[in-house]
ChimeraX commands (.cxc) that place a marker at each C-alpha (Angstrom):
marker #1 position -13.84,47.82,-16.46 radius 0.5
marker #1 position -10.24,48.29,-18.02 radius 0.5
marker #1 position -9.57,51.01,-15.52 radius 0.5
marker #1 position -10.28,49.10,-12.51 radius 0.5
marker #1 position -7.03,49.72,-9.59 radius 0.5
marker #1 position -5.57,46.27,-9.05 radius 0.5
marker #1 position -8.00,44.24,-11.49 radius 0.5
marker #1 position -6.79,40.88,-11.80 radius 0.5
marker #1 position -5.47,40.62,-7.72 radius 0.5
marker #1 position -8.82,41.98,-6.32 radius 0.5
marker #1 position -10.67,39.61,-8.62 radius 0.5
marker #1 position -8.58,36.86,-7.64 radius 0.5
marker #1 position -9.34,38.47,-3.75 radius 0.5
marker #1 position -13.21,37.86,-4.48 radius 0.5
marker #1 position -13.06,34.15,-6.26 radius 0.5
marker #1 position -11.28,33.20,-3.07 radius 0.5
marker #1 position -14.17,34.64,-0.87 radius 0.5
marker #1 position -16.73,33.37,-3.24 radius 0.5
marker #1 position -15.04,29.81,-2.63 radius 0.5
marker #1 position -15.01,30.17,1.23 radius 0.5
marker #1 position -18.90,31.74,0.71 radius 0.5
marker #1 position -20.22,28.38,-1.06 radius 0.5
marker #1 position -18.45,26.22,0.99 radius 0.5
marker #1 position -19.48,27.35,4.43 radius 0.5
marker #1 position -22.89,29.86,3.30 radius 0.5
marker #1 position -23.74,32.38,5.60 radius 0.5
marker #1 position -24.30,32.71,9.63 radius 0.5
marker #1 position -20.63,31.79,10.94 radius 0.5
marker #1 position -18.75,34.22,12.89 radius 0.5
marker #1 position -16.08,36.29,11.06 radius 0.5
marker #1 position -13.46,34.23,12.67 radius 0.5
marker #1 position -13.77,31.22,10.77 radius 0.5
marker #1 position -14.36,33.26,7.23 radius 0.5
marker #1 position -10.71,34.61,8.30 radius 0.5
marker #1 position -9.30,31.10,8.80 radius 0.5
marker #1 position -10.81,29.92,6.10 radius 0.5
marker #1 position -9.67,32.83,3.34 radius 0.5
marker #1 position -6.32,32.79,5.33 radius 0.5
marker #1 position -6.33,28.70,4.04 radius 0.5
marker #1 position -7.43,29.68,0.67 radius 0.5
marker #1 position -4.62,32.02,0.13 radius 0.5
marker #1 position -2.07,29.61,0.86 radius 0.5
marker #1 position -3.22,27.12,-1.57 radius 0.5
marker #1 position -3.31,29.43,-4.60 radius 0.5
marker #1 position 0.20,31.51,-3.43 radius 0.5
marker #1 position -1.58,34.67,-3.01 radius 0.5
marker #1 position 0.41,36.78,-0.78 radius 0.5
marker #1 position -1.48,38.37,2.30 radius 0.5
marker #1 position -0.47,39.29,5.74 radius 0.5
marker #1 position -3.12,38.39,8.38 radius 0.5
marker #1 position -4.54,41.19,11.31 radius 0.5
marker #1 position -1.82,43.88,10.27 radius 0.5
marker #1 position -1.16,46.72,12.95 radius 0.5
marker #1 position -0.95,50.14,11.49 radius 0.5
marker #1 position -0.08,53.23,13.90 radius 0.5
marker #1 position -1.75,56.15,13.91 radius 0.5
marker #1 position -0.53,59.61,13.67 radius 0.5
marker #1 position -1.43,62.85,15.04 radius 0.5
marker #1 position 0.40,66.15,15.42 radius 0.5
marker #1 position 3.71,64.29,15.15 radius 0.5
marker #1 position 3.25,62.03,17.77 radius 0.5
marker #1 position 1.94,58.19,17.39 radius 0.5
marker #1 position -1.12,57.89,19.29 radius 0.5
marker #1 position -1.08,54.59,21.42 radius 0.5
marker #1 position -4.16,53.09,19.96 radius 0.5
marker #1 position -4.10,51.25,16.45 radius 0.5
marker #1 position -5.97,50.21,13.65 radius 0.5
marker #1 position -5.74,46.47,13.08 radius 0.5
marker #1 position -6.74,45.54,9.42 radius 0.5
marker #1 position -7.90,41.33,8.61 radius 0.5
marker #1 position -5.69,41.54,6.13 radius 0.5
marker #1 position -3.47,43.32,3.68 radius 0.5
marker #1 position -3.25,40.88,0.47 radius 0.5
marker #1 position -0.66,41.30,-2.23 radius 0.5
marker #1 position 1.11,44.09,-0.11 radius 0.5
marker #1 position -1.88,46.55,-1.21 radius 0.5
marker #1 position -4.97,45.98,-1.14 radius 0.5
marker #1 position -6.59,46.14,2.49 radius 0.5
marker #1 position -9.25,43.13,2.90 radius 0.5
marker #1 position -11.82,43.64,5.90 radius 0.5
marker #1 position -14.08,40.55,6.76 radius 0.5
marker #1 position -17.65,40.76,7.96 radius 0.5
marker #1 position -20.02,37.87,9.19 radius 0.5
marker #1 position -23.23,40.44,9.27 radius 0.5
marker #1 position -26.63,40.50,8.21 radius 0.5
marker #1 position -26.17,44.11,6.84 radius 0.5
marker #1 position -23.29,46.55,6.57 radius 0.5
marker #1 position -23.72,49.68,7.80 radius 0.5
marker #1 position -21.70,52.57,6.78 radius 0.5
marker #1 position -19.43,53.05,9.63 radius 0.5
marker #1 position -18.00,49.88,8.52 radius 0.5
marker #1 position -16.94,51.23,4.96 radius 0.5
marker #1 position -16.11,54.42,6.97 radius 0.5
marker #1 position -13.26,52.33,8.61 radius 0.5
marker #1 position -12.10,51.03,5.53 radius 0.5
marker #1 position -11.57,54.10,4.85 radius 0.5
marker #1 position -9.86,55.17,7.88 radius 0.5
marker #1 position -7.50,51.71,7.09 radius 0.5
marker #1 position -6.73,53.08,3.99 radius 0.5
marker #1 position -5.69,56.62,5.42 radius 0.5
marker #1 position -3.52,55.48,7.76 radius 0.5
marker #1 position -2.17,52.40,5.34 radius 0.5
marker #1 position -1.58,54.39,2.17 radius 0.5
marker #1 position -3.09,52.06,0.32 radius 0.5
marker #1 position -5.21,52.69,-2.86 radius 0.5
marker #1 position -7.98,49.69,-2.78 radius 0.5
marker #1 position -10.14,48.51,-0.08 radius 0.5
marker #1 position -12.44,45.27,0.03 radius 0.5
marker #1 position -14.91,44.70,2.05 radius 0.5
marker #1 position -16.53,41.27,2.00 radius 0.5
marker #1 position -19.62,40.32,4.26 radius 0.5
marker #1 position -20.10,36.96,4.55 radius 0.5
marker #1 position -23.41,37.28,6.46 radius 0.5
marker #1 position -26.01,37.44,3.71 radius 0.5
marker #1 position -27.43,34.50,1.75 radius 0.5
marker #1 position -25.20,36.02,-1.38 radius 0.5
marker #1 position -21.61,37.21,-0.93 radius 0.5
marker #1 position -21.89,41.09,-0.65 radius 0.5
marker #1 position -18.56,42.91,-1.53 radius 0.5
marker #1 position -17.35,46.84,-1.76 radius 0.5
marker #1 position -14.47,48.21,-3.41 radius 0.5
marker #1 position -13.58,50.82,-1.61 radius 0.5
marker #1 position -10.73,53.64,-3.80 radius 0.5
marker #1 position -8.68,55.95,-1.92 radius 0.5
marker link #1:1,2 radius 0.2
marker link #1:2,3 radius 0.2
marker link #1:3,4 radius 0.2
marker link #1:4,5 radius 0.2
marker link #1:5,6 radius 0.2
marker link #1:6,7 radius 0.2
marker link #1:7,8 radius 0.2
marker link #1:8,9 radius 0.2
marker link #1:9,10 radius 0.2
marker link #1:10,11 radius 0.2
marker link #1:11,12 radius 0.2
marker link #1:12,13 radius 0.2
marker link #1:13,14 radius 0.2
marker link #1:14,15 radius 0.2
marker link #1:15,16 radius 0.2
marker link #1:16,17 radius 0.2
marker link #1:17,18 radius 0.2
marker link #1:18,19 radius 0.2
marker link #1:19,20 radius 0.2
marker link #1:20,21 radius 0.2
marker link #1:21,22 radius 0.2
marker link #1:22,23 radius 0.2
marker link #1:23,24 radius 0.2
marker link #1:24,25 radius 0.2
marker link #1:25,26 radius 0.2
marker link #1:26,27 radius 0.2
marker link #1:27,28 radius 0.2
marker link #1:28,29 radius 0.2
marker link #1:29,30 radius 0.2
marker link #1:30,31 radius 0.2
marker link #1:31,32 radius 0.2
marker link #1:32,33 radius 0.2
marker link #1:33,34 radius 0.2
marker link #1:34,35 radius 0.2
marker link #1:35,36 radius 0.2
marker link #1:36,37 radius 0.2
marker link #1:37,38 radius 0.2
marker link #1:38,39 radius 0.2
marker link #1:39,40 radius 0.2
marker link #1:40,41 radius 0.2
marker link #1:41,42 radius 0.2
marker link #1:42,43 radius 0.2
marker link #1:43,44 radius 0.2
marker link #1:44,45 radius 0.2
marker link #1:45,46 radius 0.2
marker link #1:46,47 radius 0.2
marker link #1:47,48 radius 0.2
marker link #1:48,49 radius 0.2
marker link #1:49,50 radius 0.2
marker link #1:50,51 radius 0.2
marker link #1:51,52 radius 0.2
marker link #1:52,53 radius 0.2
marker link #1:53,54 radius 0.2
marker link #1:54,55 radius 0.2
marker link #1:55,56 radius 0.2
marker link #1:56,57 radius 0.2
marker link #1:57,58 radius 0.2
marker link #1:58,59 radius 0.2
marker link #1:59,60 radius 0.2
marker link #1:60,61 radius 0.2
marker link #1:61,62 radius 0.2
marker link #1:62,63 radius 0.2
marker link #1:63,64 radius 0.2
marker link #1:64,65 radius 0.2
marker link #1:65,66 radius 0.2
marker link #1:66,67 radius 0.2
marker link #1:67,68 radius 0.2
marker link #1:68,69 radius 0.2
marker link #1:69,70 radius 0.2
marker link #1:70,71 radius 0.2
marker link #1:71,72 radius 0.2
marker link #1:72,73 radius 0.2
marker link #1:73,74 radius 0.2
marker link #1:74,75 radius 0.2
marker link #1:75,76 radius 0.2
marker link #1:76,77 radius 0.2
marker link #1:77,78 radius 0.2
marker link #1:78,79 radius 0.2
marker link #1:79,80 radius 0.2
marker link #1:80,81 radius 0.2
marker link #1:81,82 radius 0.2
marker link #1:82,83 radius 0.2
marker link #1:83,84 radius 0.2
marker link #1:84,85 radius 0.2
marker link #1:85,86 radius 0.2
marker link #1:86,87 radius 0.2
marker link #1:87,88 radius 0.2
marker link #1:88,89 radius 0.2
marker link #1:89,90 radius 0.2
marker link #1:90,91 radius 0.2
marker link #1:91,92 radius 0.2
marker link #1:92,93 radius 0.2
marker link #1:93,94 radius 0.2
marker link #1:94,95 radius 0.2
marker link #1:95,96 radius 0.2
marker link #1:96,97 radius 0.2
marker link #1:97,98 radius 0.2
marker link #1:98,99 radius 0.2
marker link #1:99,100 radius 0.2
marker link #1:100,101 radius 0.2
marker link #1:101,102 radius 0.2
marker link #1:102,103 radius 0.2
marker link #1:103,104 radius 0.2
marker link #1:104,105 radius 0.2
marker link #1:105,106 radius 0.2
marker link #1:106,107 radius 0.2
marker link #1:107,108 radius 0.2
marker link #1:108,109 radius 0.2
marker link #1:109,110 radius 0.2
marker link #1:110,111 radius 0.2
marker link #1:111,112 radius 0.2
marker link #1:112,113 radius 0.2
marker link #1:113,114 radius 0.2
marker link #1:114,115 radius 0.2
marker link #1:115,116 radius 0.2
marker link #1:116,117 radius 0.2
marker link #1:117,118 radius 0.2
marker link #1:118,119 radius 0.2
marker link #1:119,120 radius 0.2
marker link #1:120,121 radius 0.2
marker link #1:121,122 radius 0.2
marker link #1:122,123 radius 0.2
marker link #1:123,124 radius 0.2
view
């Protein structure tokens, strides 16, 4: 477990949604699991920046669509929210994509929707 990127801030990531999980369960929409994290942050000083834009290059030219990510916490570590029964794997597939175009190492992605927290770490 030693070898883990970003150890103690992505399990600091997950107690937060773990909090936000047993307070509010399953079967709201991803909206208020955003507002809710966002809160949590605040009160324990963890550093995140909420719905960042990231551009998206091709052939030297920015195309004019981007990817918006629910938030980048502790200026590395991308952090996608889901509210869904179950995650299929075009959703880890644009993790993926996030972390392409981020250049970031260490994706999370947290759905909220289940009756237990379900979580991914996603390396890139």
């Amino acid at each position: 477990m030693s070898d883990l990127i970003y150890k103690s801030e992505s399990f600091a990531i997950i107690g937060k949604c773990m909090e936000v999980h047993n307070q509010l369960g399953s079967g709201f929409l991803e909206i208020v699991y955003k507002d809710a994290l966002a809160y949590e942050f605040k009160l324990a000083g963890i550093p995140f920046e909420r719905e960042k834009h990231y551009e998206v290059k091709y052939k030297g030219i920015v195309l004019p669509h981007q990817f918006i990510a629910d938030f980048v916490v502790y200026d590395k570590i991308i952090l996608e929210v889901k509210g869904i029964k179950n995650l299929p794997n075009e959703i880890t597939a644009q993790v993926i994509n996030y972390l392409k175009v981020s250049n970031n190492k260490l994706g999370l992605l947290i759905n909220f929707g289940e009756a237990q927290l379900n979580y991914k770490r996603i390396v890139f």
